[in-house]
C-alpha positions, 0 to 999 in steps of 0.5 A: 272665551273661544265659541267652540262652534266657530274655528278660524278658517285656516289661511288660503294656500298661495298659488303656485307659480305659473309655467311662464313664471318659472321659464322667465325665473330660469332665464333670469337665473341663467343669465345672473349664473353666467355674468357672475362667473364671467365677471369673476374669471375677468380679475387679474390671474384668470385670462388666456395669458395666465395659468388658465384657471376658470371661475370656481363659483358654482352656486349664487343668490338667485334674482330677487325679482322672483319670490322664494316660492318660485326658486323653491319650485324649480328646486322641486323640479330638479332644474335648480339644486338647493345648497343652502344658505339661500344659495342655489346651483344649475343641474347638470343634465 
């Protein structure tokens, strides 16, 4: 039987993110966003000498190095857009 005095204390909410974990995550981000998109304009059919198109990547995994909590975060902030799919995108400011 469950001793109705006694209720179960409910998990410890985690702690958010701090400011300098979020401006490293962004970093990181930005970093990952832009070797990703020079790595696909490198293919063949990309270049000065072709049509000229550019990369059409627009949204990627983001660093795993940081936790969900802290992606979610930015998203919150409007620095990053969730596009689902565990996929987000730079804000155009």
């Amino acid at each position: 039987m469950v001793d109705p005095e006694v209720t179960p204390t409910p998990p410890p909410e985690p702690e958010p993110p701090s400011k300098e974990e979020l401006r490293l995550a962004m970093k990181a981000f930005r970093k990952r966003f832009k070797l990703t998109r020079l790595d696909d304009e490198s293919r063949m059919g990309y270049g000065p000498m072709s049509s000229g198109q550019q990369s059409g990547i627009v949204a990627i995994t983001p660093p795993d190095q940081f936790s969900d909590a802290v992606w979610k975060e930015l998203a919150n902030q409007g620095k990053l857009k969730y596009d689902g799919g565990g996929l987000y995108s730079l804000v155009e400011s």
